[in-house]
C-alpha positions as CSV (number, residue, x, y, z in Angstrom):
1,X,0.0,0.0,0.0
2,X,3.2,2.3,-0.5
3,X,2.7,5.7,-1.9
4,X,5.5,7.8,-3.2
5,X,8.4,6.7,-0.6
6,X,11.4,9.4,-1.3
7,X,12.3,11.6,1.9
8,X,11.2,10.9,5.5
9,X,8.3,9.3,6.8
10,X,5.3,11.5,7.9
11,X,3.3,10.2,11.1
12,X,-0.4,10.7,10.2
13,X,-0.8,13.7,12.8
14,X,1.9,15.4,11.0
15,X,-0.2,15.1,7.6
16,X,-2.9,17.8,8.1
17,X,0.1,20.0,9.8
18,X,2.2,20.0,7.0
19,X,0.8,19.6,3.5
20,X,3.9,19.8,2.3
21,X,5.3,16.0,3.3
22,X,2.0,14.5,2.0
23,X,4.1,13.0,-1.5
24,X,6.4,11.2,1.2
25,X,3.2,9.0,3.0
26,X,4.0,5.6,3.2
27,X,0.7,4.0,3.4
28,X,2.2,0.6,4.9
29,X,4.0,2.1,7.5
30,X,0.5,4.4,8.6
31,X,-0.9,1.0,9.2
32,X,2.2,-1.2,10.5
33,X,1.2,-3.6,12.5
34,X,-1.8,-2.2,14.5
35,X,-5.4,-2.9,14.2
36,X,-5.6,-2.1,10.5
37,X,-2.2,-4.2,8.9
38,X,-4.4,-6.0,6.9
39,X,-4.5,-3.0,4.8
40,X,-1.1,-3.4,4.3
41,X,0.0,-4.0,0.5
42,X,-3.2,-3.1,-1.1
43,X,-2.9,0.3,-2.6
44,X,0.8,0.7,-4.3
45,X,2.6,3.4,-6.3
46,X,4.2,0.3,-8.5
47,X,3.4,-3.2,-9.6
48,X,5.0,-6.3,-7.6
49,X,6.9,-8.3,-10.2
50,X,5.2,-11.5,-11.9
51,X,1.8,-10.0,-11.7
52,X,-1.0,-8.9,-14.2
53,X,-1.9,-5.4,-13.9
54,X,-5.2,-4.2,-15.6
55,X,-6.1,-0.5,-15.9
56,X,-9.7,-0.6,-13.8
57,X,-11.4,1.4,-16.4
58,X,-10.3,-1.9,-19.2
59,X,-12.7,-3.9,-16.7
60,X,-15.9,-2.0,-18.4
61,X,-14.7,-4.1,-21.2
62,X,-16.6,-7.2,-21.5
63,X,-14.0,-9.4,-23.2
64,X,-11.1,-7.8,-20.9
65,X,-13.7,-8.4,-18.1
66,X,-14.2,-12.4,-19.2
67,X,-10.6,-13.5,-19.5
68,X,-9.9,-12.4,-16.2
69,X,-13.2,-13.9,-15.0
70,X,-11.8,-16.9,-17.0
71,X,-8.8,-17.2,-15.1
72,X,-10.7,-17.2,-11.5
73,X,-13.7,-19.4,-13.0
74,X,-11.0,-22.2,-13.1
75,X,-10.8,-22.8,-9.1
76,X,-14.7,-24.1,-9.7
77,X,-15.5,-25.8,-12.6
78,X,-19.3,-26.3,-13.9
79,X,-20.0,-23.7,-11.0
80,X,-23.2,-21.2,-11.3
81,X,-21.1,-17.8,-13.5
82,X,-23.2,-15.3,-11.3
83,X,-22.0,-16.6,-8.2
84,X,-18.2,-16.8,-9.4
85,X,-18.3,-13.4,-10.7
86,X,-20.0,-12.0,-7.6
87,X,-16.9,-14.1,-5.2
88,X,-14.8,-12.1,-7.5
89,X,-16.1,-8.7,-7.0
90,X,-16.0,-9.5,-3.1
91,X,-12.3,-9.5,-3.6
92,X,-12.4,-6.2,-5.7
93,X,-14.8,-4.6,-3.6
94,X,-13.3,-5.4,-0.6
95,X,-9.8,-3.7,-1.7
96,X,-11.6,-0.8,-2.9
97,X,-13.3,-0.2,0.8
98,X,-11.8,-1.5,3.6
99,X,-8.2,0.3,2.8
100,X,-9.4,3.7,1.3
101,X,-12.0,3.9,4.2
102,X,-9.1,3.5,6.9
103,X,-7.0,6.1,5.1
104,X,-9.7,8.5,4.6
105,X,-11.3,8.5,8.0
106,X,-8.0,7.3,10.2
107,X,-5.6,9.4,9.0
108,X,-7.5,12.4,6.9
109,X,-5.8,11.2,3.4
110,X,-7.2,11.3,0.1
111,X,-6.2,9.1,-2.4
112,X,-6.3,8.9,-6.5
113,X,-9.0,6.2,-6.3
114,X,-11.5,7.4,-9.3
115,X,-12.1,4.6,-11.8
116,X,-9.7,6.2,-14.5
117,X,-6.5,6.7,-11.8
118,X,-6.2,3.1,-10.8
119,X,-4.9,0.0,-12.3
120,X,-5.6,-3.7,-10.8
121,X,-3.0,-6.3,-9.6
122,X,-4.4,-9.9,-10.5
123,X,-2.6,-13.2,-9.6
124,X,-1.0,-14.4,-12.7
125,X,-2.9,-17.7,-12.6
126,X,-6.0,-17.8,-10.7
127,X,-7.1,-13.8,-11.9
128,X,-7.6,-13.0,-7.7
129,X,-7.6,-9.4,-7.0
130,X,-4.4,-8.1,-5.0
131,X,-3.6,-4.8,-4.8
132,X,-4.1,-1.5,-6.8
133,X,-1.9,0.3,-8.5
134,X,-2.3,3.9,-7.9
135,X,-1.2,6.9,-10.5
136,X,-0.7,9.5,-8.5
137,X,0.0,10.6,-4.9
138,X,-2.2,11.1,-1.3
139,X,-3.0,14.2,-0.3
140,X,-4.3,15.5,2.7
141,X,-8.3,15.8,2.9
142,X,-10.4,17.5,5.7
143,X,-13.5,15.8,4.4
144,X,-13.3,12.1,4.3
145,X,-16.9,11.6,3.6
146,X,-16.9,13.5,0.5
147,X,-13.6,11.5,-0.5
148,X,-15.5,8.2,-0.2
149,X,-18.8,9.9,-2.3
150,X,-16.3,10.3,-5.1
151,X,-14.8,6.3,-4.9
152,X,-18.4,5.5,-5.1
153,X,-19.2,7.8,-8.0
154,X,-16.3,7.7,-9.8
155,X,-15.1,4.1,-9.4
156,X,-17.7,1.6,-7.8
157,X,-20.7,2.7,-10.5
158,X,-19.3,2.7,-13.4
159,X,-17.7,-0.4,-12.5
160,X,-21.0,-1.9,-11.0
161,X,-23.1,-0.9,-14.0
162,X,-20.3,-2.2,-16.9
163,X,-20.0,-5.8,-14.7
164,X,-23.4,-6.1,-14.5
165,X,-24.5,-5.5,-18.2
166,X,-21.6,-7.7,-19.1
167,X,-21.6,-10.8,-16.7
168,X,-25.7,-10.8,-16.6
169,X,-25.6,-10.3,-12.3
170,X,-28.0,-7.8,-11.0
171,X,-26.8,-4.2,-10.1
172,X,-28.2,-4.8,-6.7
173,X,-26.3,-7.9,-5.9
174,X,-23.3,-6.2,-6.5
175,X,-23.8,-2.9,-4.8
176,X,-24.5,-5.1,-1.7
177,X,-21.0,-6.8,-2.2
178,X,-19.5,-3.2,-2.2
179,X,-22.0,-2.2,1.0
180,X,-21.2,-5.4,3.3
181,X,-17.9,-4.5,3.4
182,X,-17.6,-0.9,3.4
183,X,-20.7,-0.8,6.2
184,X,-17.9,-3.6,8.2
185,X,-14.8,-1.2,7.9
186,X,-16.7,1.8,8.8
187,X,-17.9,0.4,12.3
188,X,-14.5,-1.7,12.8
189,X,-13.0,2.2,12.6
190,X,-15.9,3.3,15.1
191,X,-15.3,0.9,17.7
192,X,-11.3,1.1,17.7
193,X,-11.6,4.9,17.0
194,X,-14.7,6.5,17.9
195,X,-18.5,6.8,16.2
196,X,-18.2,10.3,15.6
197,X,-15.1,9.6,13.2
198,X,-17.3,8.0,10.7
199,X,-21.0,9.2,10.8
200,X,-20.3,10.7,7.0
201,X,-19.5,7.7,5.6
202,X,-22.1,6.0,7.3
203,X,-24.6,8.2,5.9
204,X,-23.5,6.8,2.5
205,X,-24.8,3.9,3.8
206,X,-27.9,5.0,5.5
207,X,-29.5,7.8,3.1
208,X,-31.9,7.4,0.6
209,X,-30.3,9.9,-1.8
210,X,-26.5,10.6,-2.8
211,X,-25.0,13.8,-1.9
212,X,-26.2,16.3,-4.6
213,X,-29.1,13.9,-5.7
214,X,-29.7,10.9,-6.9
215,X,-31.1,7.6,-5.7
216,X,-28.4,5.7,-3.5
217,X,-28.2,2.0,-4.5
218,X,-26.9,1.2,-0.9
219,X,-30.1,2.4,0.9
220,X,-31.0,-0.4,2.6
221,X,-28.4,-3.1,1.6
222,X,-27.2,-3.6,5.3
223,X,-29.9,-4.4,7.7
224,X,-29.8,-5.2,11.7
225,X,-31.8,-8.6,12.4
226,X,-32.1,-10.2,16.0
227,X,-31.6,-13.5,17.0
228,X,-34.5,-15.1,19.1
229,X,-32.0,-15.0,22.1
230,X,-32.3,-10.9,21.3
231,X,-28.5,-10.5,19.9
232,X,-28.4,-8.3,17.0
233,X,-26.6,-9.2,13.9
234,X,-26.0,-8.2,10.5
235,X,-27.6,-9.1,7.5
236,X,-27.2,-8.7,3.8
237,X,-30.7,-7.5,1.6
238,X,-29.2,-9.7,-1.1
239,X,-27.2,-13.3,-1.5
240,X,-24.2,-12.5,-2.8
241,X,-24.6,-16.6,-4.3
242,X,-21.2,-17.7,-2.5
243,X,-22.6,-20.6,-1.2
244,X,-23.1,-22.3,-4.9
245,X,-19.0,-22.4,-5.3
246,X,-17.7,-25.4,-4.1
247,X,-15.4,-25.2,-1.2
248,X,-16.9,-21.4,0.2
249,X,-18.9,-21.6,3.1
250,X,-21.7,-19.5,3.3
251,X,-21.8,-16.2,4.9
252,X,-24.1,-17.5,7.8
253,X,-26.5,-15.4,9.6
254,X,-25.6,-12.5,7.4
255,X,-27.0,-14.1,4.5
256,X,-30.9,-13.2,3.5
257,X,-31.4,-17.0,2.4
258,X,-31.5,-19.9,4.5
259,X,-29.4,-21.8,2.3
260,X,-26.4,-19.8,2.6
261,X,-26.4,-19.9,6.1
262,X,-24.1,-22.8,6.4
C-alpha cells in the first residue's frame, strides 16, 4: 500500500500540519502492524513483479472483463457464473473499501482512487484481486466523507453498472457486495476509534439519496436482524450466491437466504 516513498516518513498527525510532506506518506507504515495491517500492501505506487496489472477502467470491457473472469472461474468448474463473478467482485470490492476507508477517516488522506486513476493487480494464474496500483500521490483531505462519495461515484458505478450489463448479475447484488464490506470497515474504525469519526460515511450507507441527488443503491443493503436470544446481527438485503461455489462456506446469519447460512 506504498505511496511515493522518497524523503522521510510522515506520522499521520503530522499530515494535516504540513501539506507539504503529504508525497512522502507511506501507506504501509500508517498502518504497520496495528489494528488495520491487513490494509497493508493493497494500494501501491508500483506493480509487484510477476503480476498482471489491468487499468480498472479496461474492466468495463466485457471481453477484458471475461478472460480475467476466466482465469478465476477455473478454481470451480461447472459452477453457477453469477456466483463466481460476484466471489470475484468481493475480492475487488473489498480492496476498494476497507483500505481507502481506513486512510480516509484514520488518518485524513485522500487518495487517486477514481475509476480512470487506478490499475488492478491480478494473480497471474487464478485472476484474484491483489492490490491496486495507484497513478498519483495522497493528499491531505479534511473531508473524508466527500472523499469516499467520489470512490463510489467515480469508481464503484461505473464499474457496477459495466460488470453487471456484461456478466448478466444484478446491479443490486453487486452494490450489496461493495455495501457489506464498506458498512464492516466503517464500524470496525468506530469501535477502535470513535463513532463520531465515521458518521459521514455511514450516511452513504444509510440515506436514501447521494450527496447532490440521486437515488443511492446502498439504501437499505445492510440491515440489523435479532436472533430469538435478542443478539443483534448483521444481514445482507441480497445473497451475494457464494454458497453455490464449491469449497466457500456461506456467509451465515448474514445471509438473507437460509441456504447460505451454512
Amino acid at each position: 500500500m506504498a505511496a511515493e516513498t522518497n524523503g522521510a516518513l510522515q506520522p499521520a498527525t503530522l499530515i494535516a500540519e504540513h501539506p507539504v510532506a503529504h508525497q512522502a506518506v507511506d501507506l504501509d507504515a500508517l498502518v504497520g502492524d496495528g489494528p488495520f495491517s491487513y490494509c497493508g500492501g493493497k494500494l501501491v505506487s508500483s506493480p509487484p513483479p510477476a503480476s498482471t496489472v489491468i487499468p480498472c477502467r479496461d474492466l468495463c470491457d466485457r471481453a477484458i472483463f471475461d478472460e480475467i473472469v476466466d482465469r478465476y472461474a477455473q478454481k470451480f468448474s461447472g459452477s453457477d457464473r453469477r456466483a463466481i463473478v460476484s466471489m470475484w467482485t468481493l475480492y475487488y470490492f473489498s480492496m476498494l473499501t476497507i483500505a481507502p476507508s481506513v486512510h480516509m477517516f484514520v488518518h485524513r488522506i485522500g487518495l487517486p482512487l477514481g475509476i480512470d486513476r487506478l490499475s488492478l493487480v491480478c494473480n497471474e494464474q487464478t485472476g484474484e484481486p491483489e492490490a491496486f496500483v495507484m497513478s498519483g500521490g495522497p493528499k491531505v483531505t479534511t473531508d473524508p466523507a466527500a472523499e469516499l462519495h467520489r470512490l463510489m461515484r467515480g469508481h464503484a458505478e461505473p464499474l457496477v453498472a459495466a460488470i453487471a450489463a456484461n456478466a448478466g448479475v444484478a446491479p443490486k447484488l453487486l452494490w450489496n457486495n461493495v455495501a457489506a464490506y464498506l458498512s464492516w470497515i466503517l464500524k470496525e474504525i468506530a469501535h477502535r476509534h470513535e463513532p463520531d469519526l465515521v458518521e459521514g460515511g455511514l450516511a452513504l450507507l444509510e440515506d436514501t439519496q447521494w450527496p447532490g441527488g440521486g437515488r443511492n443503491p446502498m439504501f437499505g443493503m445492510i440491515r440489523m436482524a435479532r436472533q430469538q436470544c435478542g443478539l443483534e446481527f448483521v444481514r445482507r438485503k441480497v445473497c451475494c450466491l457464494r454458497y453455490n461455489l464449491p469449497g466457500v462456506g456461506g456467509c451465515g446469519e448474514a445471509c438473507p437466504l437460509p441456504e447460505g447460512r451454512h
